[in-house]
C-alpha positions as CSV (number, residue, x, y, z in Angstrom):
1,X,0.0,0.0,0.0
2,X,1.3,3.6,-0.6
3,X,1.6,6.4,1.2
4,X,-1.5,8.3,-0.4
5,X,-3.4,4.7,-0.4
6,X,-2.4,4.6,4.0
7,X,-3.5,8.6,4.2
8,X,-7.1,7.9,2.1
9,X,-8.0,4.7,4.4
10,X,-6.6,6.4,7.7
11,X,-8.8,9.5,7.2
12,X,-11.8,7.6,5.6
13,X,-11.9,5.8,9.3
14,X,-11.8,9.3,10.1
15,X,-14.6,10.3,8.4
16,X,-16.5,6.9,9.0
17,X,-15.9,5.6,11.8
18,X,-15.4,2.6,9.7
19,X,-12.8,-0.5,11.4
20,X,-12.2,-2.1,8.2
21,X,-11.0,1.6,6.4
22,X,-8.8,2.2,8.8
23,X,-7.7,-1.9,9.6
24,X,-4.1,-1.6,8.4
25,X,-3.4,1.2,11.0
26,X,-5.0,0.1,14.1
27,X,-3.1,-2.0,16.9
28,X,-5.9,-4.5,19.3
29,X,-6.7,-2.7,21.8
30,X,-5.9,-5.8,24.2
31,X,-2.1,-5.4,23.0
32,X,-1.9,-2.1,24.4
33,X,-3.5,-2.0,27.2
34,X,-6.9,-1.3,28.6
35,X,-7.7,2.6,28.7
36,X,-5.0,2.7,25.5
37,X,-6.5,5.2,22.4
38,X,-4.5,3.9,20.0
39,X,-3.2,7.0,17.8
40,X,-4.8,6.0,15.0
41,X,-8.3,6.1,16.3
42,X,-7.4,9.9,17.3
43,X,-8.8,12.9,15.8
44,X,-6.0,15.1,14.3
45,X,-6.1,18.8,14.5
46,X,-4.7,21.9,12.8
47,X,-4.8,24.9,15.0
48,X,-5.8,28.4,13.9
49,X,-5.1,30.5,16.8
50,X,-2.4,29.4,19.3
51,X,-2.3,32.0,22.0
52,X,-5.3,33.4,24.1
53,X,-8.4,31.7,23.9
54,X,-7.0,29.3,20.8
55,X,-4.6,27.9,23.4
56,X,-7.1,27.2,26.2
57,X,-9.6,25.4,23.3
58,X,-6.0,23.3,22.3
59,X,-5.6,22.1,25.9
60,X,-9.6,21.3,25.9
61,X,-9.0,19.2,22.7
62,X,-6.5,17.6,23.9
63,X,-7.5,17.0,27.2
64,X,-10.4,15.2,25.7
65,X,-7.7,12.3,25.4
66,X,-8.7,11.8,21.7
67,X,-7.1,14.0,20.1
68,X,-3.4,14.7,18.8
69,X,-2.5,18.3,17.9
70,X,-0.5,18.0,14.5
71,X,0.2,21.1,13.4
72,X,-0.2,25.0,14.7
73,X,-0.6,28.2,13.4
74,X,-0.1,31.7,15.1
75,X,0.8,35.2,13.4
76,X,2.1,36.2,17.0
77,X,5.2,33.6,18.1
78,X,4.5,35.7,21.3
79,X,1.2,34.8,21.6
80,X,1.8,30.9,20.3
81,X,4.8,30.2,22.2
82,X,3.0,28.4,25.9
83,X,0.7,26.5,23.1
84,X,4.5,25.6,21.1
85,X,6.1,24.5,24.3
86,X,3.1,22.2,25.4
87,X,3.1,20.6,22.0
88,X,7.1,20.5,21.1
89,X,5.8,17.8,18.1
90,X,3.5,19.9,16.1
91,X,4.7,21.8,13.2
92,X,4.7,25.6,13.4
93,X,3.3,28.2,10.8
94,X,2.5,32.1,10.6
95,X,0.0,31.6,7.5
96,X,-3.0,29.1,7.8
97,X,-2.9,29.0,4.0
98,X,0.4,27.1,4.0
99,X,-0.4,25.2,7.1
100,X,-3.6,23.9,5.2
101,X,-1.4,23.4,1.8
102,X,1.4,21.5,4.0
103,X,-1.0,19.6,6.5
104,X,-3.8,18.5,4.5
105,X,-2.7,15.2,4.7
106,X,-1.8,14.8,8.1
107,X,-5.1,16.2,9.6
108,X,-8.4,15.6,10.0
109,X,-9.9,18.4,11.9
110,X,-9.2,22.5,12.0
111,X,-9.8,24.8,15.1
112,X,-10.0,28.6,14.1
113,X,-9.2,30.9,16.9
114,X,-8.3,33.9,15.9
115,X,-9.8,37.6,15.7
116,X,-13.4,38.0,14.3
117,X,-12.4,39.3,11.1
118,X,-10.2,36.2,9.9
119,X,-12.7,33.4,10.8
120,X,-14.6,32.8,7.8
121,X,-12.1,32.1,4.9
122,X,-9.7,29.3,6.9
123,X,-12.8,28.0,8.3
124,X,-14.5,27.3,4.7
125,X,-11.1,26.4,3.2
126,X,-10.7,23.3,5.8
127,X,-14.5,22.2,5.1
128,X,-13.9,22.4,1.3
129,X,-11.1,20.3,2.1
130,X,-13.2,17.8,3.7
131,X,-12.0,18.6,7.5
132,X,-14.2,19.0,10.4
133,X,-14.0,22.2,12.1
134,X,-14.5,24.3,15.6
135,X,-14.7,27.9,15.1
136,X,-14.8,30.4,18.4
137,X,-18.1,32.3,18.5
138,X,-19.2,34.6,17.1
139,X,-19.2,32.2,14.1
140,X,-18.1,34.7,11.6
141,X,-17.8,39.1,11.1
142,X,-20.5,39.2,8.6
143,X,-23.8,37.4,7.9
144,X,-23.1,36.2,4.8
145,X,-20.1,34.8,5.6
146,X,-22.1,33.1,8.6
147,X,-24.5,31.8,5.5
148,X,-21.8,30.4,3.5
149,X,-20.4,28.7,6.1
150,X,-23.7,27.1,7.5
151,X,-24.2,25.8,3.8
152,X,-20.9,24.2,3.4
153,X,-21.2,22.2,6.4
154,X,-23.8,20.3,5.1
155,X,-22.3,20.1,1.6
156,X,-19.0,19.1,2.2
157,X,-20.7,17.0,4.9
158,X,-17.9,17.8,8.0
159,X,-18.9,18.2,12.0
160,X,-18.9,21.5,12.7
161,X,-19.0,23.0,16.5
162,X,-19.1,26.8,17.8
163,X,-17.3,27.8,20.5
164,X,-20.1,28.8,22.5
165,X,-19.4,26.0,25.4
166,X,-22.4,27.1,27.5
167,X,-24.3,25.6,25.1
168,X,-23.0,21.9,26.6
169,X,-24.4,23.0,29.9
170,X,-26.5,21.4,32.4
171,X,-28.3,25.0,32.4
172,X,-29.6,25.5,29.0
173,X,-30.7,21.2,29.1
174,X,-32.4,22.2,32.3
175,X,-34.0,25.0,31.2
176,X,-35.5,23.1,28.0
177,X,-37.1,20.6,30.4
178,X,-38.9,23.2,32.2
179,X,-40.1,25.0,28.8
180,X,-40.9,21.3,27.3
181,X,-43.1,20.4,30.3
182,X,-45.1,23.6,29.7
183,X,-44.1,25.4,33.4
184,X,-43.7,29.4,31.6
185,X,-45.9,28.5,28.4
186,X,-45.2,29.8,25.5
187,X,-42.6,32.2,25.6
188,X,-43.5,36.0,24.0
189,X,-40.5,38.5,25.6
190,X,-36.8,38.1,26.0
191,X,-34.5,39.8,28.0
192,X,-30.7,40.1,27.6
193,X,-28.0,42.0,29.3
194,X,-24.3,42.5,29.4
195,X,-21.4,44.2,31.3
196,X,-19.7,43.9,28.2
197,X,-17.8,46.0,26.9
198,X,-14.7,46.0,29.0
199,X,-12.5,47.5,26.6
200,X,-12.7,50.5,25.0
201,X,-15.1,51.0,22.6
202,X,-16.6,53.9,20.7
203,X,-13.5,56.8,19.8
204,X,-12.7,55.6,16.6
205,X,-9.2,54.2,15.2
206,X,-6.4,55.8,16.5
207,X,-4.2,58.6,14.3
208,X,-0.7,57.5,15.3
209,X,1.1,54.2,14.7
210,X,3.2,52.3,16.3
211,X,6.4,49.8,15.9
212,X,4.9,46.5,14.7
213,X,6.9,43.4,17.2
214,X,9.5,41.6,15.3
215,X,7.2,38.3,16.9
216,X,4.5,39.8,14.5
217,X,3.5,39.5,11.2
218,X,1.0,42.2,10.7
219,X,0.1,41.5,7.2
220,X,-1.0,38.2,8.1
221,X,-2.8,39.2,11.0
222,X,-4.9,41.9,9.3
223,X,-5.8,38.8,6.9
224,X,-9.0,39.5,4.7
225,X,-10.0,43.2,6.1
226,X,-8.9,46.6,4.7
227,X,-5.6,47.6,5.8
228,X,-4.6,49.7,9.0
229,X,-1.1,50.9,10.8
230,X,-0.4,48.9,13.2
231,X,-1.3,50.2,16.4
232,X,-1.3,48.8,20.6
233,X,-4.5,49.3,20.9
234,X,-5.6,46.2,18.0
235,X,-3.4,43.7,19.5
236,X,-3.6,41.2,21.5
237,X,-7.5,41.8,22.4
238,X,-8.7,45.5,21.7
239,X,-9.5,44.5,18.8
240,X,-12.9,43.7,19.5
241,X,-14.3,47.4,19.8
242,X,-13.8,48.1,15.9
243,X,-15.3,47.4,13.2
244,X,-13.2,45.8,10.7
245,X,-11.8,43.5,13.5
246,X,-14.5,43.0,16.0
247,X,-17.7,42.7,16.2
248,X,-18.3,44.4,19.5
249,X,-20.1,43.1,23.2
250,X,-22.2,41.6,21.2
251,X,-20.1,39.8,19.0
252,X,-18.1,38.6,22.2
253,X,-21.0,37.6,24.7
254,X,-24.2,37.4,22.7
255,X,-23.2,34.1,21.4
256,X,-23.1,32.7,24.9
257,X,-26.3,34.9,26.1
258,X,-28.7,34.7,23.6
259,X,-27.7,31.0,23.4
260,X,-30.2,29.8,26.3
261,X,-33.4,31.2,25.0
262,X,-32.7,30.8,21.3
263,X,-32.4,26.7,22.2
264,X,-34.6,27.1,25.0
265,X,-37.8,28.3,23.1
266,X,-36.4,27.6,19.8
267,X,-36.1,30.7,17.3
268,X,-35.1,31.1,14.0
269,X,-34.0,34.2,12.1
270,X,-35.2,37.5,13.2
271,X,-38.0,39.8,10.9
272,X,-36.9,43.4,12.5
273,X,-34.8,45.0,14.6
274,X,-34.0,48.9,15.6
275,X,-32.1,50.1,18.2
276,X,-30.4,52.7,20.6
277,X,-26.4,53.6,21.1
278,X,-24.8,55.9,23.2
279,X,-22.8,58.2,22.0
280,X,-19.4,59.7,22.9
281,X,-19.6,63.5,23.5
282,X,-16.2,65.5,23.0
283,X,-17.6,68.2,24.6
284,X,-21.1,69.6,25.8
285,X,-24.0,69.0,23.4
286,X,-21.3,67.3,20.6
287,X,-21.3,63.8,20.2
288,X,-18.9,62.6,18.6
289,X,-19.9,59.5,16.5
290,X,-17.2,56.9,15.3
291,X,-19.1,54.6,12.7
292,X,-15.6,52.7,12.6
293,X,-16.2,51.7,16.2
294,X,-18.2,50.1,18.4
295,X,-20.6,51.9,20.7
296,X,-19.9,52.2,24.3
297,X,-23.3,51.0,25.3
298,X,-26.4,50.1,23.1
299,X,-30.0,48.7,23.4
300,X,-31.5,46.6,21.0
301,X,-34.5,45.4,20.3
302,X,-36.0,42.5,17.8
303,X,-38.9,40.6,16.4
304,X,-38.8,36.4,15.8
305,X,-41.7,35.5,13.5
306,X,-43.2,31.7,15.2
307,X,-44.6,28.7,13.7
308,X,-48.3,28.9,13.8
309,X,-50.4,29.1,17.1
310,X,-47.5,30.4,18.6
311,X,-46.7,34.5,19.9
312,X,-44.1,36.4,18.1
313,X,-41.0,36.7,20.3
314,X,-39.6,39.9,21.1
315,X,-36.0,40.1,22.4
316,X,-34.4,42.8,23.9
317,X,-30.3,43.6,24.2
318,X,-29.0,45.6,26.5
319,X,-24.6,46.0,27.1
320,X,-22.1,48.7,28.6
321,X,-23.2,47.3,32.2
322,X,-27.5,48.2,31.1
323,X,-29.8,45.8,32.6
324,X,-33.6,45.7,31.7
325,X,-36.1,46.6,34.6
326,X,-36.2,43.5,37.4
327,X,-38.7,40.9,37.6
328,X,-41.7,41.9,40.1
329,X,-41.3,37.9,41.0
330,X,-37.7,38.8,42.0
331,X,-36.6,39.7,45.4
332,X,-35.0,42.9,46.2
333,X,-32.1,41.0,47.4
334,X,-31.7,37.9,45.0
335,X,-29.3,38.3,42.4
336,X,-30.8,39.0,38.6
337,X,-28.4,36.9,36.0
338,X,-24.2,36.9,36.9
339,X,-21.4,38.9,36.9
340,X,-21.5,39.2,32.8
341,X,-24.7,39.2,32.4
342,X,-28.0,37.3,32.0
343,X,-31.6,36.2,29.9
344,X,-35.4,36.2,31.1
345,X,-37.9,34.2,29.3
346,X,-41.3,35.4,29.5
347,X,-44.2,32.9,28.8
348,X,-48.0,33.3,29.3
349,X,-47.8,31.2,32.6
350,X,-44.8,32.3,33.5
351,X,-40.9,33.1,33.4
352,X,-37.9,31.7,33.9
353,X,-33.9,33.5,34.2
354,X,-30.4,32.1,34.2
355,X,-27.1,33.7,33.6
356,X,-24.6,34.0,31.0
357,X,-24.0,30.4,29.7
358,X,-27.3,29.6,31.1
359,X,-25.5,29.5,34.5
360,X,-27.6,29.2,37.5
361,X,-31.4,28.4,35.8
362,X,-34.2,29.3,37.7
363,X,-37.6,29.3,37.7
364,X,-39.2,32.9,38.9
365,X,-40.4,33.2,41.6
366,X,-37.0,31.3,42.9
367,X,-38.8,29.4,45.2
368,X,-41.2,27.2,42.3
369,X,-37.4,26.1,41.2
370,X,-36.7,23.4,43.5
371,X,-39.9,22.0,43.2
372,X,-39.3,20.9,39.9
373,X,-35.8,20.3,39.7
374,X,-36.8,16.2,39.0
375,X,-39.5,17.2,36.3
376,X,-38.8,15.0,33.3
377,X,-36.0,14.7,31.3
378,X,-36.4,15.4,28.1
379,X,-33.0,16.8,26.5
380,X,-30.1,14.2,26.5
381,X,-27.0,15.6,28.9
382,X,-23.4,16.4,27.4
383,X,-20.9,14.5,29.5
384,X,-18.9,17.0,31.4
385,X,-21.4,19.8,30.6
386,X,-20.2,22.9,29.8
387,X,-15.9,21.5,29.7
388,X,-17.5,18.8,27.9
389,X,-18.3,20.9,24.4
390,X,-14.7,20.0,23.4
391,X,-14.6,16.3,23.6
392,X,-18.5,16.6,22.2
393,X,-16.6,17.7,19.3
394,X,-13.7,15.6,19.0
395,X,-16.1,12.1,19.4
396,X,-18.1,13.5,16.8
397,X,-15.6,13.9,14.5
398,X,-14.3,10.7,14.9
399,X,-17.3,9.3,14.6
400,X,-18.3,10.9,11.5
401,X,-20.7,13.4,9.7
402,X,-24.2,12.4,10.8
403,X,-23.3,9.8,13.4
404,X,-22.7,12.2,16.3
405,X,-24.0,14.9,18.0
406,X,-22.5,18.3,18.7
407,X,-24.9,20.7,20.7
408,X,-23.3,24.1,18.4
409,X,-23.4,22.7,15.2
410,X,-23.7,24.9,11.9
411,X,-27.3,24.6,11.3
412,X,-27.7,25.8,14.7
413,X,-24.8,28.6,15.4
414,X,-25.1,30.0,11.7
415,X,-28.9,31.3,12.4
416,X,-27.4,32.7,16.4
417,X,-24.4,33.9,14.6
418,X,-26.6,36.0,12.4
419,X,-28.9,37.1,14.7
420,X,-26.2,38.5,16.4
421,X,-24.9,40.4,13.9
422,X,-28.1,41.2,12.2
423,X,-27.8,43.6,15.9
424,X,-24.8,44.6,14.7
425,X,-25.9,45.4,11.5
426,X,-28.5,48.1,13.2
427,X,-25.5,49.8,15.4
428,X,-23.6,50.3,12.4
429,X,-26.2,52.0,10.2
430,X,-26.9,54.5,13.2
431,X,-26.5,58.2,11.6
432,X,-26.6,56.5,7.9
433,X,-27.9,58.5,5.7
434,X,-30.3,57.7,2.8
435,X,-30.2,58.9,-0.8
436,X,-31.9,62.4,-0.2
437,X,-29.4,63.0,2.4
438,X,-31.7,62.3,5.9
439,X,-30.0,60.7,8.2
440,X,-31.0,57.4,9.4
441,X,-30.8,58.5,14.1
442,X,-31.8,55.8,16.1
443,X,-35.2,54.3,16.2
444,X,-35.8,53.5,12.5
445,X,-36.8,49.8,12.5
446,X,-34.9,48.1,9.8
447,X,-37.1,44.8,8.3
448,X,-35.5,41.8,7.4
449,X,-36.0,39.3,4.3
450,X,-33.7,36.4,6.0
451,X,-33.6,34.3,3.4
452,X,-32.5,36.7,0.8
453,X,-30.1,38.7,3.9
454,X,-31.3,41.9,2.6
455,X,-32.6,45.1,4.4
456,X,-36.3,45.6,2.9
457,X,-36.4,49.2,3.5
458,X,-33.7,50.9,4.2
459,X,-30.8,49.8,1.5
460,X,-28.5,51.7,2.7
461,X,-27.9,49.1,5.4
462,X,-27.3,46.1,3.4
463,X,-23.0,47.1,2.7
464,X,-22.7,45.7,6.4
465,X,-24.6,42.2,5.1
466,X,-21.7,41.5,3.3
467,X,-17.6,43.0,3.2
468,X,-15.3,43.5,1.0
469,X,-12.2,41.2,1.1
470,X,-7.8,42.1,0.4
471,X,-6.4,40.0,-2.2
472,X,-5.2,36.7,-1.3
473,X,-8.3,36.1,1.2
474,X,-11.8,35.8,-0.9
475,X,-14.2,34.0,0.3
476,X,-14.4,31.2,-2.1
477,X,-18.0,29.6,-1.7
């Protein structure tokens, strides 16, 4: 047998879970021991993203004691270098392009974990190569590329997971029990809060530059958006408050808030949406907008069309430490959501509140909640919960497309991931202004034709739908 005959059989077992694919690699289990993963029945991964949250999801992987870490990829050696000393074996690359050409033999899975901006294009390139792949939330910067990438997940036919791990929870599972036995009915009003953002957001790109790191390749890091001097305040997490990098409090935390309900009482994509922002004043009466950046603070507010017999859903989002009005049910004293936040589900019988990654469900007022702590199970547990989305993965994938179960797969983060930055897509069209020259200001309700991703009424706002991208990066769908 060849090398490219032993490659094709090894991932087909992969891919298929298959014993007799993959027979000429595998050792008996009884020879090595009981407890022994032999390395061939291990998922192999290509890492996007070695430092910061790409190394913490790398340990996860691993951890899950079914995975081997192949091969690594970092723009920052700063950034990649604990990541590089905990996996001496893997090969080392600045430019996932080359780690993709070079690897695409050797693995079988891709992790991207890297700034909003760059998700999309390495992600699709590993499922066009027929890898599975884990993508950190939010799933991608715009909401086409979220479409594209929900599509090709189900084309190429690879396990997808997002990294929103509070969706492995006991919480969320929990929560679905109480709203499948009926104990809030059906739900009609959402309510989501942040503390988010914790960085600066909302004054605009800075106007000076500074000396890039010799550790750093800048060109690769800026990846597919427009180009900018390199400056402190993008790197290694400030990012987040502009624009063409981030995608704002939302971006970071509405993937892991919004999560609960949007499983919970099961919503699609959104009809409408309008919102408020504050802005930044540089000096009495003059606010100083910054459309390249983030807001500071913002409330938003949207519509979920429902099946038949069932209410509309109208969900509310609220960051820069906002919190919608307490529930009367509530004591004075007990504590509304967590540190970073929080959703309420309102039903017609009832309501129901956790924190962020569905932390802490209860049923309001708190004292119904431990009565029906031991009402029937109807949502199958993740083992480990929360820690457990990594290895929910990795089995998945070595299982094969269709044969496992991952609880943030495409089909489910794509329509979050865009309701999320269909959000977004309202904060950045504040103060846009139409062809006569009005301006847009606040409270204009945009509608929504999801499955054509367009703005009905106000066209203006359909250039955030979809992004322009350098040379060398296009999104290839």
């Amino acid at each position: 047998m060849d090398n490219n005959s032993q490659d094709q059989s090894r991932r087909n077992f992969i891919k298929t879970g298959s014993l007799a694919a993959a027979g000429f690699f595998i050792v008996p289990r009884h020879v090595l021991g009981r407890g022994f993963v032999a390395p061939s029945d291990k998922l192999n991964i290509g890492a996007i993203g070695a430092g910061g949250k790409g190394q913490s999801d790398i340990a996860a992987f691993f951890k899950s004691g079914n995975a081997n870490i192949v091969a690594l990829c970092d723009v920052d050696d700063r950034q990649a270098a604990k990541t590089r000393t905990a996996f001496p074996k893997a090969t080392y690359y600045k430019d996932y392009r080359e780690m993709l050409d070079k690897e695409k033999k050797n693995i079988d899975a891709v992790s991207v974990s890297i700034p909003d901006h760059g998700h999309a294009v390495p992600a699709l390139m590993a499922m066009q190569m027929g890898k599975h792949v884990y993508v950190q939330k939010p799933m991608t910067h715009d909401i086409y590329e979220a479409r594209v990438l929900t599509e090709a997940a189900r084309r190429y036919k690879v396990v997808t997971q997002m990294g929103n791990q509070g969706s492995s929870g006991d919480g969320v599972r929990q929560m679905q029990d109480w709203y499948n036995a009926g104990l809030i009915g059906d739900a009609h009003t959402i309510r989501c809060w942040t503390n988010r953002p914790v960085w600066p957001q909302g004054n605009g790109y800075p106007t000076t530059k500074d000396e890039i790191p010799k550790e750093l390749d800048w060109e690769l890091w800026l990846g597919p958006t427009k180009f900018h001097e390199y400056h402190t305040a993008f790197v290694p997490f400030n990012w987040r408050g502009y624009w063409d990098f981030g995608t704002g409090a939302l971006g970071d935390m509405g993937c892991h808030i919004i999560d609960p309900p949007f499983k919970v009482v099961g919503l699609g994509y959104p009809s409408e949406v309008e919102c408020s922002v504050a802005d930044i004043y540089e000096k009495m009466w003059t606010p100083a907008y910054h459309p390249e950046s983030c807001p500071p603070a913002s409330s938003i507010k949207m519509k979920f069309p429902m099946k038949k017999g069932k209410p509309d859903v109208k969900l509310t989002w609220m960051d820069g430490n906002i919190r919608p009005e307490r529930p009367e049910e509530l004591g004075a004293d007990e504590p509304m959501g967590n540190s970073d936040g929080g959703a309420i589900i309102e039903g017609t019988k009832g309501k129901m509140m956790c924190g962020c990654y569905g932390a802490n469900p209860t049923l309001l007022p708190t004292s119904k909640t431990k009565d029906y702590m031991t009402v029937k199970q109807t949502v199958e547990r993740v083992p480990g919960g929360q820690e457990g989305h990594y290895a929910q993965w990795v089995n998945a994938a070595i299982a094969g497309y269709g044969k496992g179960k991952t609880s943030s797969n495409f089909d489910y983060a794509g329509p979050l991931t865009e309701t999320v930055l269909f959000a977004n897509l309202a904060l950045r069209s504040w103060n846009l202004k139409d062809p006569t020259g009005k301006t847009f200001i606040g409270r204009k309700k945009l509608l929504w034709d999801a499955e054509n991703m367009k703005v009905t009424n106000f066209d203006e706002a359909n250039q955030f739908v979809k992004r322009e991208y350098r040379e060398g990066y296009a999104l290839k769908a």
